[in-house]
SERO-4910 file (N, C-alpha, C, O; in steps of 0.05 Angstrom, whole numbers):
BEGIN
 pado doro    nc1    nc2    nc3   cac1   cac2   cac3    cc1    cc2    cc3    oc1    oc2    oc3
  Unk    A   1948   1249   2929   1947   1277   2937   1920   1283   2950   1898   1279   2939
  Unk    A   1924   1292   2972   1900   1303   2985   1875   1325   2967   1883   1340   2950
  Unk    A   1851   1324   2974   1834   1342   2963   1849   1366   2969   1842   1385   2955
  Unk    A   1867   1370   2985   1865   1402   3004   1895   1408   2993   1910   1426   2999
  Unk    A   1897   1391   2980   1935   1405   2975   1923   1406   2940   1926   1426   2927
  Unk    A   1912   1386   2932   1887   1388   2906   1881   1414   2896   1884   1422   2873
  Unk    A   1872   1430   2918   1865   1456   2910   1880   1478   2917   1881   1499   2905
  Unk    A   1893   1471   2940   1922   1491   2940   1933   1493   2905   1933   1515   2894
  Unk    A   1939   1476   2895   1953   1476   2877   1935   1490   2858   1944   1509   2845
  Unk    A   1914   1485   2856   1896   1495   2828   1895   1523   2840   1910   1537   2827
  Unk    A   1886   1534   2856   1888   1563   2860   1925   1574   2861   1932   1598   2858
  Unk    A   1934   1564   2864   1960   1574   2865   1974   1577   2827   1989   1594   2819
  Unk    A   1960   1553   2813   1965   1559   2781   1935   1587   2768   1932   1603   2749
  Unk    A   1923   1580   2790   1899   1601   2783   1904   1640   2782   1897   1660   2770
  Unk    A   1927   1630   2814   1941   1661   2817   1962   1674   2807   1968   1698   2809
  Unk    A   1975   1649   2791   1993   1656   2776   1985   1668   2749   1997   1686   2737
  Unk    A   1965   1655   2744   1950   1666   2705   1935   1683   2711   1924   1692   2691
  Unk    A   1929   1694   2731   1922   1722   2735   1945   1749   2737   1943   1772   2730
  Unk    A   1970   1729   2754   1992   1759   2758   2000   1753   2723   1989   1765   2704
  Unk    A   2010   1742   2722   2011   1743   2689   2002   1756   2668   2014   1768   2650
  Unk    A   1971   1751   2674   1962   1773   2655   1950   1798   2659   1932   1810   2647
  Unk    A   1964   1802   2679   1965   1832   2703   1983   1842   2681   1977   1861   2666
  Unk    A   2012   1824   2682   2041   1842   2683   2034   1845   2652   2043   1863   2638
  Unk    A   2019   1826   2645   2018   1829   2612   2001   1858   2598   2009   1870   2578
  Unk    A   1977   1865   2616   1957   1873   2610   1974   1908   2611   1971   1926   2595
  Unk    A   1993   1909   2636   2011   1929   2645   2031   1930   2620   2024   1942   2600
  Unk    A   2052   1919   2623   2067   1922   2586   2049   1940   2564   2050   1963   2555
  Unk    A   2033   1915   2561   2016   1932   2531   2011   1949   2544   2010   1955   2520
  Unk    A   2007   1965   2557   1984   1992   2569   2006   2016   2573   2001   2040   2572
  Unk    A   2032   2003   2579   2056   2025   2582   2068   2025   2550   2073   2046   2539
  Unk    A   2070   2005   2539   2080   2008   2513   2061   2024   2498   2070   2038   2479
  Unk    A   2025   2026   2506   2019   2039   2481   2021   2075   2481   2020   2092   2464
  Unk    A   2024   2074   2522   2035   2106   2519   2062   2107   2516   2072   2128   2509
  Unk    A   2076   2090   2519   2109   2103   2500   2102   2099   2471   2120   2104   2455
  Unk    A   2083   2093   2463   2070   2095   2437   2070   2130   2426   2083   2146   2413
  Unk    A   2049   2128   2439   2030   2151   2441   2051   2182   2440   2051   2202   2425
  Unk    A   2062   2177   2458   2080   2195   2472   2098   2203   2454   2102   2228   2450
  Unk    A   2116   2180   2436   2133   2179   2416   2122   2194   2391   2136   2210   2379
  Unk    A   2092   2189   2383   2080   2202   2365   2077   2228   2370   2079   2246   2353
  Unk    A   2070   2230   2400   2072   2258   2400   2098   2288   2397   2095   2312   2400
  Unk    A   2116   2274   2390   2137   2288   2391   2147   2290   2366   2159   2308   2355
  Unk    A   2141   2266   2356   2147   2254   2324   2130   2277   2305   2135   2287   2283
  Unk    A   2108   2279   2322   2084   2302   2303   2097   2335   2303   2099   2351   2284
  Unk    A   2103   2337   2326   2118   2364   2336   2128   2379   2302   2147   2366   2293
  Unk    A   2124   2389   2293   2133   2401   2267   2164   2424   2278   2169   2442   2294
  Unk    A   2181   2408   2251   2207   2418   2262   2221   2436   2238   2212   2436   2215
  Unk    A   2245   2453   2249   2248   2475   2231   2269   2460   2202   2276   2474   2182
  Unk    A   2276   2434   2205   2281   2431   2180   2259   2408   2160   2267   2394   2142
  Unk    A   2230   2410   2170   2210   2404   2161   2211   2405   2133   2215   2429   2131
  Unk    A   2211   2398   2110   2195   2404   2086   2167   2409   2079   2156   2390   2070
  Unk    A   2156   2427   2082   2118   2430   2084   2115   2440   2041   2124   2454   2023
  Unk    A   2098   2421   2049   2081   2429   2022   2051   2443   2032   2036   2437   2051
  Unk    A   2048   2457   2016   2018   2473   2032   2019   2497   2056   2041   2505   2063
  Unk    A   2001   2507   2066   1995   2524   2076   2020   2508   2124   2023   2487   2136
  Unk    A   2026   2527   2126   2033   2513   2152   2028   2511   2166   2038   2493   2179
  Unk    A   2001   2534   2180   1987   2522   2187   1959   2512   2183   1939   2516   2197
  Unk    A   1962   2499   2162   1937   2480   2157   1919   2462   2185   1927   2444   2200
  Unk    A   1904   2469   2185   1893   2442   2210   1895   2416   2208   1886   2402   2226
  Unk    A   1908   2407   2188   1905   2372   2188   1935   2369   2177   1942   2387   2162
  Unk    A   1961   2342   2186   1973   2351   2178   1975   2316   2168   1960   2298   2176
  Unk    A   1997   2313   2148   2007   2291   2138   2032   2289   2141   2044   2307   2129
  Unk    A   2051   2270   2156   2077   2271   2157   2085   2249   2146   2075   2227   2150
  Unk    A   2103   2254   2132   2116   2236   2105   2142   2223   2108   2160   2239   2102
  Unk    A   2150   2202   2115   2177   2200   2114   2191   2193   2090   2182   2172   2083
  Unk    A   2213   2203   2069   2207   2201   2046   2230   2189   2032   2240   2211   2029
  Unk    A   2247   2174   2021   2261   2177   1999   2265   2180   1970   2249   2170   1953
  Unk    A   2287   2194   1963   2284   2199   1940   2291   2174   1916   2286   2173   1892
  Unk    A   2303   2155   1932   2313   2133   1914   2299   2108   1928   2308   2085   1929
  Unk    A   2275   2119   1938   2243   2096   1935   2231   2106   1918   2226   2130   1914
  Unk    A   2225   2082   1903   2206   2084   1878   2181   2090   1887   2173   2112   1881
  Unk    A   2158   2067   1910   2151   2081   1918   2135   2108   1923   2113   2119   1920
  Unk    A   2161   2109   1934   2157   2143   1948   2153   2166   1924   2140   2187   1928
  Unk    A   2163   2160   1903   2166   2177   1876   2138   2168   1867   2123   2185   1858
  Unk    A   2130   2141   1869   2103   2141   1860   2075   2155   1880   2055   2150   1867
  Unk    A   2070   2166   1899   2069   2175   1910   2062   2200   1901   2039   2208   1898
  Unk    A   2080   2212   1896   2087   2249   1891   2074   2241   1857   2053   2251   1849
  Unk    A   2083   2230   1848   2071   2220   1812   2042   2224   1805   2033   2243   1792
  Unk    A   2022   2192   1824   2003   2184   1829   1990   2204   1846   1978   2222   1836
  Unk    A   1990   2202   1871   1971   2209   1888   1972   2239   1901   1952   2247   1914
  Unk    A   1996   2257   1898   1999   2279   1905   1980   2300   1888   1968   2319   1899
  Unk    A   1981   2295   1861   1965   2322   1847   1936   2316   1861   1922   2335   1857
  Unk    A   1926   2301   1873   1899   2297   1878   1897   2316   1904   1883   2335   1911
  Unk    A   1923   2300   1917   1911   2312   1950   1923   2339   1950   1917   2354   1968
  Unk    A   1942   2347   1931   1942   2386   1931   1921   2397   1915   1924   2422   1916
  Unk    A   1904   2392   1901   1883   2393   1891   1853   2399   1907   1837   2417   1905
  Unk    A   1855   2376   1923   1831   2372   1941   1832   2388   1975   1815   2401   1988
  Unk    A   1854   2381   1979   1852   2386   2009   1881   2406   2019   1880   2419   2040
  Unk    A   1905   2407   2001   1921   2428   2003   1924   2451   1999   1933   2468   2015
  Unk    A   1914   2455   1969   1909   2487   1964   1885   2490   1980   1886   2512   1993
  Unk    A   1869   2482   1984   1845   2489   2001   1850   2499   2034   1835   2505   2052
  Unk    A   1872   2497   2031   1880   2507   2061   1878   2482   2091   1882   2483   2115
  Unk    A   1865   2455   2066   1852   2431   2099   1874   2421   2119   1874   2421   2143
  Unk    A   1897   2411   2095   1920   2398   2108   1950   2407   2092   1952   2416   2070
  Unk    A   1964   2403   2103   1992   2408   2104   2009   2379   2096   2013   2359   2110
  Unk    A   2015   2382   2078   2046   2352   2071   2072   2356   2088   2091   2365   2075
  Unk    A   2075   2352   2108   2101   2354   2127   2127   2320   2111   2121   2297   2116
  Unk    A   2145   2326   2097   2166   2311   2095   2195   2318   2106   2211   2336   2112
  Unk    A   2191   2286   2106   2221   2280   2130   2236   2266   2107   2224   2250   2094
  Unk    A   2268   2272   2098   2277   2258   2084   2294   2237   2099   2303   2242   2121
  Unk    A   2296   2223   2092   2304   2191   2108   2320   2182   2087   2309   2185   2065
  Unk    A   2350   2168   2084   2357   2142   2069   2376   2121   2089   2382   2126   2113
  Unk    A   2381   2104   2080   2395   2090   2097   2416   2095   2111   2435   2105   2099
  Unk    A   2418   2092   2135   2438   2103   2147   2470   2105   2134   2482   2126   2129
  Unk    A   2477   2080   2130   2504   2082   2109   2509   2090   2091   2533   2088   2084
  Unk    A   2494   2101   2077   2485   2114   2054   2495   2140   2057   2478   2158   2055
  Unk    A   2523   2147   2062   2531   2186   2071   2524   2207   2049   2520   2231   2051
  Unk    A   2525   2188   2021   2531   2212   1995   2487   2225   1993   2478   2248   1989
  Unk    A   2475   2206   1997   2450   2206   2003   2449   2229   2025   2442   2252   2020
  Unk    A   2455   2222   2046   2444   2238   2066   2456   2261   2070   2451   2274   2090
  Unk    A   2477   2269   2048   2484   2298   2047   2471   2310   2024   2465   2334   2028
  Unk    A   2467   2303   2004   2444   2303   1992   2415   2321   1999   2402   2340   1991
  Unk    A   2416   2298   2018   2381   2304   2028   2381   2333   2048   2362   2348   2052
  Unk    A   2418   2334   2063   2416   2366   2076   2415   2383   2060   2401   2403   2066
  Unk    A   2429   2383   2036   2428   2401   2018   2406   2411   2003   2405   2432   1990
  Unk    A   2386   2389   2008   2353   2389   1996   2339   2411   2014   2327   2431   2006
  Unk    A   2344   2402   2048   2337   2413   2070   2341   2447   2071   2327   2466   2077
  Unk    A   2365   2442   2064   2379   2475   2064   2368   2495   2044   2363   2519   2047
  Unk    A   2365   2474   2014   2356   2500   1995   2330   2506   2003   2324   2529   1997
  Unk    A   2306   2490   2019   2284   2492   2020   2284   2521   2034   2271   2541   2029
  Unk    A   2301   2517   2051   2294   2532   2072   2309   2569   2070   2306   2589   2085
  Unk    A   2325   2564   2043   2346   2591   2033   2341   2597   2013   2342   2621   2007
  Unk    A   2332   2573   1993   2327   2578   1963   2295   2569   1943   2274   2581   1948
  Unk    A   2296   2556   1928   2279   2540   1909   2282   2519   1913   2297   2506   1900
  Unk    A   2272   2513   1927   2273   2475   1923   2252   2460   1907   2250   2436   1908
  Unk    A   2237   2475   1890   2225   2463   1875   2232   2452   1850   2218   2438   1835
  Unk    A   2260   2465   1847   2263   2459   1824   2288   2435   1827   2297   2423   1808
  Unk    A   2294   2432   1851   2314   2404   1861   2298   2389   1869   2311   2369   1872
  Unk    A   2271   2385   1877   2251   2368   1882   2249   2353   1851   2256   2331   1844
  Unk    A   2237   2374   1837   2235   2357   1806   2259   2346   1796   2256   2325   1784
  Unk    A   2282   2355   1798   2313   2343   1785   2311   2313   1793   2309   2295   1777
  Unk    A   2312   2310   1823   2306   2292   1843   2285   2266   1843   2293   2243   1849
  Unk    A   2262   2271   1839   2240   2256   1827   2243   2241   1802   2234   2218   1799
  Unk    A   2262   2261   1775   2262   2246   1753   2283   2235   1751   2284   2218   1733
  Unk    A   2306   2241   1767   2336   2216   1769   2343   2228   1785   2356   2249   1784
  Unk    A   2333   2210   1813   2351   2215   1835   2375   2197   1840   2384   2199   1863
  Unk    A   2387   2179   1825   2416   2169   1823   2437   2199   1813   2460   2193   1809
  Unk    A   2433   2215   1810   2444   2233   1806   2456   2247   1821   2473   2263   1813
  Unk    A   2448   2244   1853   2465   2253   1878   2491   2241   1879   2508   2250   1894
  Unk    A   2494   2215   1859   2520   2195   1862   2536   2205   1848   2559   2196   1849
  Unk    A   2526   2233   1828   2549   2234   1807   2568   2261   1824   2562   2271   1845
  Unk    A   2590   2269   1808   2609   2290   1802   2590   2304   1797   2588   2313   1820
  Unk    A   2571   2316   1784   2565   2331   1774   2546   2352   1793   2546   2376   1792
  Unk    A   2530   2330   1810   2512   2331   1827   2529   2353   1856   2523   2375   1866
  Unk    A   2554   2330   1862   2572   2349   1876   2584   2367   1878   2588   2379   1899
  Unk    A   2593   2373   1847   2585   2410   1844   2565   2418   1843   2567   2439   1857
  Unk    A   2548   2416   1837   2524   2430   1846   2515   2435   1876   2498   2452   1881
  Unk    A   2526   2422   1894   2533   2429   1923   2545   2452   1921   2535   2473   1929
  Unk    A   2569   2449   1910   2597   2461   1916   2584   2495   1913   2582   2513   1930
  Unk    A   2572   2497   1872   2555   2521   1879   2539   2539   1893   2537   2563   1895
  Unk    A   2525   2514   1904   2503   2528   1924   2520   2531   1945   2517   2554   1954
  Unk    A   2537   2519   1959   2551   2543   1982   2563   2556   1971   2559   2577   1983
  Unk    A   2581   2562   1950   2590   2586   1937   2579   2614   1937   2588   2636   1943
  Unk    A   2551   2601   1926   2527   2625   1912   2512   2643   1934   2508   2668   1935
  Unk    A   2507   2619   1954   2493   2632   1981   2504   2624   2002   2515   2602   2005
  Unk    A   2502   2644   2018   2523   2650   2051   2503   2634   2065   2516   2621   2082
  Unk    A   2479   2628   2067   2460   2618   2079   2450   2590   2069   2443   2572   2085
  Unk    A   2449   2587   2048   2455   2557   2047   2474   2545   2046   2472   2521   2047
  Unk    A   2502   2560   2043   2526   2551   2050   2538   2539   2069   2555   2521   2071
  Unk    A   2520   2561   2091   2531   2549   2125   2510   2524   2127   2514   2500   2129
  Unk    A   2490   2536   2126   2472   2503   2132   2478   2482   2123   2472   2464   2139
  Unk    A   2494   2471   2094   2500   2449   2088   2524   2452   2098   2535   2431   2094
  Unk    A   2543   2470   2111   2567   2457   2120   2566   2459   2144   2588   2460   2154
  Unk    A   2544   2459   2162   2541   2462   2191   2543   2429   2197   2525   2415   2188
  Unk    A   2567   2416   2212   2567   2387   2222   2551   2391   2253   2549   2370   2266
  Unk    A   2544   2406   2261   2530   2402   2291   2503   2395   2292   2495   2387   2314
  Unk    A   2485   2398   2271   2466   2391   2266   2453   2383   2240   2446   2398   2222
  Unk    A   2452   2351   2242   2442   2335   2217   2416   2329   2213   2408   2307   2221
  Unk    A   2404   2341   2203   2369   2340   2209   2362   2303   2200   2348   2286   2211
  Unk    A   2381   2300   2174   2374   2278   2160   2375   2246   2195   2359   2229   2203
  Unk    A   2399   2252   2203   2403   2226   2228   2377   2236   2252   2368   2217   2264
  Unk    A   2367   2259   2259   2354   2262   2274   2323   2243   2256   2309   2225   2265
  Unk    A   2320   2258   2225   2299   2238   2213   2294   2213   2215   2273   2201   2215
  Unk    A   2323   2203   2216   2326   2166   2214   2319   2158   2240   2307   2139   2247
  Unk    A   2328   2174   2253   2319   2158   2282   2294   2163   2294   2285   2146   2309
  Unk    A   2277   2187   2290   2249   2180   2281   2238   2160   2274   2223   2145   2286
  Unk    A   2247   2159   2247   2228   2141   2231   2240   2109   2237   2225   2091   2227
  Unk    A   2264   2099   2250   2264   2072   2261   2248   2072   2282   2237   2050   2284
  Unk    A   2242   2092   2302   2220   2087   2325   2192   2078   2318   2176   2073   2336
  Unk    A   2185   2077   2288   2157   2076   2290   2162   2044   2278   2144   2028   2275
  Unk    A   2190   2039   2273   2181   2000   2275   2170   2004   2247   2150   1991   2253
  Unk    A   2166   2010   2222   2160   2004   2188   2176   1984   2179   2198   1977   2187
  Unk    A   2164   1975   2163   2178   1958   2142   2194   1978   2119   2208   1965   2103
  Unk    A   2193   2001   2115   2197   2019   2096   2179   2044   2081   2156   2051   2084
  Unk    A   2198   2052   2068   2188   2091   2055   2162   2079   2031   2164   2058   2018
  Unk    A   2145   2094   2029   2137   2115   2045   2125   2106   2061   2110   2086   2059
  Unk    A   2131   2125   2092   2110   2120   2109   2100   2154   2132   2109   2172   2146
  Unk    A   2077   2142   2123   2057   2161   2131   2049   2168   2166   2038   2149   2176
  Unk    A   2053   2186   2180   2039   2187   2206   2016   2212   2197   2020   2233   2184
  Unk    A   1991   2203   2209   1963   2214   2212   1954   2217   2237   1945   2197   2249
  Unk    A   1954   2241   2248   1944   2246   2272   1970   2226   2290   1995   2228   2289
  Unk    A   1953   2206   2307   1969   2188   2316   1974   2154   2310   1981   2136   2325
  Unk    A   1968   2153   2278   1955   2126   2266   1982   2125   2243   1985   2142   2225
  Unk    A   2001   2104   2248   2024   2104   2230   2014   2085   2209   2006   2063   2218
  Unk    A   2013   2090   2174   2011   2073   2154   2042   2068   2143   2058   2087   2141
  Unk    A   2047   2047   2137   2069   2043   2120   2069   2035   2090   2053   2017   2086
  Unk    A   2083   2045   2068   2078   2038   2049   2063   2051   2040   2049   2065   2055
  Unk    A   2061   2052   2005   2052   2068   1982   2013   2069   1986   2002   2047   1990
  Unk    A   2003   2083   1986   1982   2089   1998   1964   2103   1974   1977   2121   1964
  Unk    A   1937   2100   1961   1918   2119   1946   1914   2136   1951   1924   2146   1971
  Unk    A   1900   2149   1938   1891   2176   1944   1862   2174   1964   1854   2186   1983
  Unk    A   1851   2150   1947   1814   2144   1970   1834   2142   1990   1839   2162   2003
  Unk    A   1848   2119   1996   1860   2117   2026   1872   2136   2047   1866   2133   2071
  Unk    A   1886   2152   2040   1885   2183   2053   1873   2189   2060   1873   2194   2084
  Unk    A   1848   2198   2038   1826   2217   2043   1810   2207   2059   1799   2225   2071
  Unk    A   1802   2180   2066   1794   2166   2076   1802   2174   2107   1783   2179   2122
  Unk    A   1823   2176   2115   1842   2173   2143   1837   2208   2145   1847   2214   2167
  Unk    A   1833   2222   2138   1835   2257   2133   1806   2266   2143   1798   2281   2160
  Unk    A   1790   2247   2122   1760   2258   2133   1747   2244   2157   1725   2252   2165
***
């Protein structure tokens, strides 16, 4: 091979590992604003939100949550009295939860509208705690009347849990598969996604 076809070739593998890591450098750089972008909409605070705390707090925490992750119950157990303590009642930040369970999971995710609905018509604090200390209890008969009552009882949480045109719970799931987790709980901060059971330093940490 000639010197001159020699270096044809070396600049021609030379021009290639450059467009390469052009198109490469381009990908990552578009993926991290459909990143970005995704978070930003994901943050957007929505009207079947669960907020703990003040709403508009300046700092917010968005939770994706289930009730039949342990987990996630450790969480609210462990690390919640701290950060409503420190930085919630204080007006700093806001607990924004998304309830999430597996998609096939239907008796769950009517459940979790009915969680959605009382928040937003009734007490949900006191189906938050039912929930926390045996949430296999959405599986029973018993649990299902207790639906049955609450649309009975109220015209307004009635319609909401029997409204089929809008499922806040499938709009949550498909959220929370865009951010790519391994699983609940998982946390979005500002624009910085954590997955998994998290401290209280570690929060506070990502907050201040």
């Amino acid at each position: 091979m000639s010197k001159t076809n020699s270096l044809f070739y070396r600049y021609k593998w030379l021009f290639a590992t450059v467009v390469i890591l052009f198109v490469g450098i381009v990908y990552l750089t578009n993926k991290q604003v459909v990143k970005r972008e995704q978070l930003k909409q994901i943050n957007v605070i929505r009207d079947s939100d669960i907020i703990f705390g003040d709403a508009s707090a300046p700092q917010t925490i968005l939770l994706f949550f289930d009730y039949n992750c342990s987990y996630c119950k450790r969480f609210f157990t462990d690390v919640y009295p701290n950060l409503e303590e420190y930085y919630i009642k204080t007006g700093q930040v806001k607990l924004v939860m998304r309830l999430v369970c597996r998609g096939s999971d239907q008796v769950a995710s009517k459940a979790y509208q009915t969680a959605i609905c009382i928040d937003k018509y009734g007490d949900y604090s006191k189906l938050h705690a039912l929930l926390m200390h045996k949430s296999e209890i959405i599986y029973s008969t018993h649990f299902q009347q207790l639906i049955e009552d609450y649309i009975a009882s109220n015209e307004l949480i009635g319609d909401c849990i029997l409204n089929t045109n809008d499922n806040p719970i499938i709009q949550n799931i498909f959220q929370f598969q865009l951010l790519k987790t391994k699983g609940t709980p998982t946390f979005v901060i500002g624009d910085e996604v954590v997955s998994g059971y998290q401290d209280f330093d570690y929060l506070s940490d990502k907050l201040n």
